[in-house]
C-alpha positions, -999 to 999 in steps of 0.1 A, spaced: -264 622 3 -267 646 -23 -234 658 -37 -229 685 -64 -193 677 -75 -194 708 -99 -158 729 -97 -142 700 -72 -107 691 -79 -94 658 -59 -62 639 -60 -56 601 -55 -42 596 -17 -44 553 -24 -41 526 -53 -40 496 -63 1 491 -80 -21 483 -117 -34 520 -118 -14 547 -138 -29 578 -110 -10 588 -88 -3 618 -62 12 640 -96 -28 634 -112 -51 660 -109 -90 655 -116 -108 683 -121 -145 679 -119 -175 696 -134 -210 688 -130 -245 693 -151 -274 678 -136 -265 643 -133 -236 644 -157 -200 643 -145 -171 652 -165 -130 655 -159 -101 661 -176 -73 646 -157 -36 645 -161 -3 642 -142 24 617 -130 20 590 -156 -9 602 -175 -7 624 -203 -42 632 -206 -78 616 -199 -112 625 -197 -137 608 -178 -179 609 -182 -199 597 -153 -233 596 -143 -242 608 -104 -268 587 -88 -291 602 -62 -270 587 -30 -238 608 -46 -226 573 -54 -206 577 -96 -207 554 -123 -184 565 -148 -163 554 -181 -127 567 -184 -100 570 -212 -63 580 -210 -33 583 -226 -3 576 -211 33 583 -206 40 557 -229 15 571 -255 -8 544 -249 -54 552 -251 -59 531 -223 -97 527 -214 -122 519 -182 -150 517 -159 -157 529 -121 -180 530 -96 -171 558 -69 -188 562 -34 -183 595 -17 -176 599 18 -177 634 38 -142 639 54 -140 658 94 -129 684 74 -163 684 50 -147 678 21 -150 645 1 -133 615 -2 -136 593 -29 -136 555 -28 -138 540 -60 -137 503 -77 -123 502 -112 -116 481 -139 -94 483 -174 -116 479 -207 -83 479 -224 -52 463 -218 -51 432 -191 -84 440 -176 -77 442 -141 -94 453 -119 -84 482 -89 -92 504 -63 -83 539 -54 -88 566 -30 -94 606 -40 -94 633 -19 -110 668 -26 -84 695 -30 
């Protein structure tokens, strides 16, 4: 599937209780080629960027950095599989993990706005 994520906005609709995302965050994407960036923020998170890497099936593997309510950088990694909604916009399934704090590991589901 080849996905152009350029100009998309999505919101998390699911999470694991270890993520700081929530309904309030807001990712808005833009795409160059393969590259991926966001700046994200909302509910619990301050600010964050993350910087990604689209692979030819639309799948993402990205790195992600935060900072939170509580004015902590917090830091990760994802891998996101899209999925085309009835509607024909995407959903986003994605496995994560913290690089900083316990290391747990999550998922999460984003929807396209």
């Amino acid at each position: 599937m080849t996905v152009n994520y350029d100009g998309k906005i999505f919101k998390p609709v699911q999470n694991t209780k270890n993520s700081e995302t929530s309904s309030e965050t807001v990712f808005r994407y833009q795409q160059n080629g393969n590259i991926l960036t966001s700046e994200y923020s909302g509910g619990k998170i301050k600010l964050g960027h993350l910087l990604g890497l689209v692979n030819e099936d639309g799948s993402i593997n990205m790195r992600y950095h935060q900072v939170n309510d509580r004015d902590e950088l917090m830091t990760g990694i994802c891998h996101s599989t899209p999925e085309v909604m009835s509607n024909g916009k995407l959903r986003l399934h994605e496995d994560w993990q913290w690089t900083s704090g316990d290391q747990s590991r999550g998922k999460s589901v984003l929807e396209e706005q």
